[in-house]
C-alpha positions in Angstrom: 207.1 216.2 14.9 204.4 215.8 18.3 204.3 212.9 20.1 200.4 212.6 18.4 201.7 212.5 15.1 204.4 209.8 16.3 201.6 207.6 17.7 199.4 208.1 14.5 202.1 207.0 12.4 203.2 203.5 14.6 199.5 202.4 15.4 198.9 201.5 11.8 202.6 199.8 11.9 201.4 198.0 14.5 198.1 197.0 14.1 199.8 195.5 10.2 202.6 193.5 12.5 200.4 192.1 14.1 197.6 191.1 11.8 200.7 189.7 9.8 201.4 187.8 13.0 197.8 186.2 13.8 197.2 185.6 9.9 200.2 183.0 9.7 200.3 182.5 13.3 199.8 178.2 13.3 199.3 176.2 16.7 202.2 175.1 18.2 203.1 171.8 18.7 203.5 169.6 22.4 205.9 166.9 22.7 203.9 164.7 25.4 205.7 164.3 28.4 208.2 166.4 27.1 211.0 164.1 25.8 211.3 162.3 22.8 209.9 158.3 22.8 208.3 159.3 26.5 204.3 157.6 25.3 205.8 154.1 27.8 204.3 153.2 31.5 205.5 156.4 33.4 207.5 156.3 36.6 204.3 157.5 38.9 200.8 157.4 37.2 200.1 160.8 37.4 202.9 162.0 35.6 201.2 162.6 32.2 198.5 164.6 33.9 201.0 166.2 35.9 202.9 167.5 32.3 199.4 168.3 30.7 198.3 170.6 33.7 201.4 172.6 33.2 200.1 173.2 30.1 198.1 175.5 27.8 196.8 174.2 25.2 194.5 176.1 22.2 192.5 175.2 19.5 195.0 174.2 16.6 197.7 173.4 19.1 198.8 169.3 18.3 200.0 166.5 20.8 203.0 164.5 19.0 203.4 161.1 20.8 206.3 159.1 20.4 206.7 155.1 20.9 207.6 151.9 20.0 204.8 150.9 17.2 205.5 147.5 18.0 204.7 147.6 21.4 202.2 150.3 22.1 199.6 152.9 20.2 197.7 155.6 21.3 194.1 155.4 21.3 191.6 158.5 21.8 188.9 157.4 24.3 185.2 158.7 26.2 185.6 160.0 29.2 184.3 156.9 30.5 186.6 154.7 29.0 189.4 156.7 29.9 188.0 156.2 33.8 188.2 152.3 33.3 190.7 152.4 30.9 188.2 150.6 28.6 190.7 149.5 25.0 187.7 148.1 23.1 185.9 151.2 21.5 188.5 154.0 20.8 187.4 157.2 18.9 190.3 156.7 16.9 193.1 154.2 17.2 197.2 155.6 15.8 200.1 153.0 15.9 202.6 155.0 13.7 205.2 155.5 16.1 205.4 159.6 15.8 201.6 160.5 16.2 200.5 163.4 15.4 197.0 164.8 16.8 195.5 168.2 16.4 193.7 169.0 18.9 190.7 170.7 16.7 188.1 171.9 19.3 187.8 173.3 23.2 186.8 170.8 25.7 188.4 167.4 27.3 190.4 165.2 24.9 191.5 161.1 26.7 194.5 159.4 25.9 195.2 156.2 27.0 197.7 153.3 25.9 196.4 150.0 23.3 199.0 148.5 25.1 197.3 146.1 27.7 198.1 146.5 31.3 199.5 150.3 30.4 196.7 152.2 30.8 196.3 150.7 34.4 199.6 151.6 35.4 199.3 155.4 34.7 199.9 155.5 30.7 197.3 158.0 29.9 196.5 161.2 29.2 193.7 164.1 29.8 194.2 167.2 27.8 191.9 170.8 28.0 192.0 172.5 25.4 191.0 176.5 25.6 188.8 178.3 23.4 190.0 181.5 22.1 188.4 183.7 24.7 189.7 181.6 27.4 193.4 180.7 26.3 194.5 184.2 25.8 196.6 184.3 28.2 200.2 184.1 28.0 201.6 179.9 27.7 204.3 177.9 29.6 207.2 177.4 27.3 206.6 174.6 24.3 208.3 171.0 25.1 209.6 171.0 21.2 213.1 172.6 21.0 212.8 176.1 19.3 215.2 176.3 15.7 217.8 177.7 15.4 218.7 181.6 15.6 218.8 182.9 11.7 222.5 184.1 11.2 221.0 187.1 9.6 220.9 190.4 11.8 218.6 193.4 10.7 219.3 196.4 11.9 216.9 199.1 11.3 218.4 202.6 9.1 219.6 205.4 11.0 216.8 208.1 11.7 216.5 210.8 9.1 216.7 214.1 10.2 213.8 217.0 9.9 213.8 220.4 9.5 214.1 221.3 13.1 216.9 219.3 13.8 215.4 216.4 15.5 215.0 212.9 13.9 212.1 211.0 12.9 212.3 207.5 13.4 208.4 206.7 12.7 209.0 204.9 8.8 211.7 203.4 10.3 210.7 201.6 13.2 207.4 200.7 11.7 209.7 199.1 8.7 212.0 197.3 11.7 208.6 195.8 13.8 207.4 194.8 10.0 210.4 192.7 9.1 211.2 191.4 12.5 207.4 190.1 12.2 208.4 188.5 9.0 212.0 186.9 10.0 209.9 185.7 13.0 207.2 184.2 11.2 210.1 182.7 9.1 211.9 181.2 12.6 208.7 179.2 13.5 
């Protein structure tokens, strides 16, 4: 078999792998500031901005925010507000403890703290968020931990031999990209 006939045979495996991948492909998820119950006064003010601008976040991607309910909340500002750190008139207002915002559009989303005092001392948060076009670059690692490794191991058939001797491993590794797309998709 030519090396044509190879590459006719894996561009329609691939182009399936990954329109399997982009059809269930879901935004990923950002622990802010990176550790668990870390939505508090931060050790410098700029820290939050600091994490953000390390950073890439897409359309679909979601913040989860962790604190003390009793204590603090997270309210969704203007820019303006966010400047002053203005408490009175937030977009939305959350106060659950684990919140949970998709971030649903491109463009500049504020963060700061319900918590009076907090927001002055450096508790709050700018996020830009990517359109398609402009986020398709390749992103910094995700603050979540990954899951576990799946104790299954596929390993694709041996290749089948042709007439002239060689093998053909063209079904084979199209079959191997298809169901490591699926076990990945299943990992997420």
């Amino acid at each position: 078999m030519s090396s044509m006939d190879s590459l006719r045979t894996l561009f329609p495996c691939l182009a399936l792998v990954l329109l399997v991948l982009f059809t269930f492909s879901e935004g990923r998820q950002f622990l802010v500031g990176g550790q668990e119950n870390s939505w508090k006064v931060p050790q410098s003010p700029d820290d939050f901005n600091k994490w953000a601008g390390k950073m890439r976040f897409l359309i679909g991607d979601s913040l989860v925010l962790e604190y003390d309910p009793k204590s603090d909340s997270v309210l969704e500002v203007t820019e303006e507000d966010y400047k002053i750190c203005n408490t009175a008139k937030p977009i939305k207002a959350y106060n659950d403890s684990n919140t949970k915002i998709v971030l649903d559009h491109s463009g500049q989303f504020y963060f700061i703290s319900g918590a009076e005092g907090h927001c002055e001392k450096g508790q709050k948060l700018l996020v830009r968020v990517l359109s398609a076009k402009r986020g398709s670059g390749a992103r910094p690692p995700v603050a979540l931990p990954a899951p576990a490794p799946s104790p299954v191991e596929l390993l694709p058939p041996a290749p089948v031999p042709t007439a002239d001797g060689g093998t053909w491993k063209g079904e084979y590794v199209c079959m191997a990209m298809f169901l490591g797309s699926l076990v990945g998709l299943a990992l997420m």
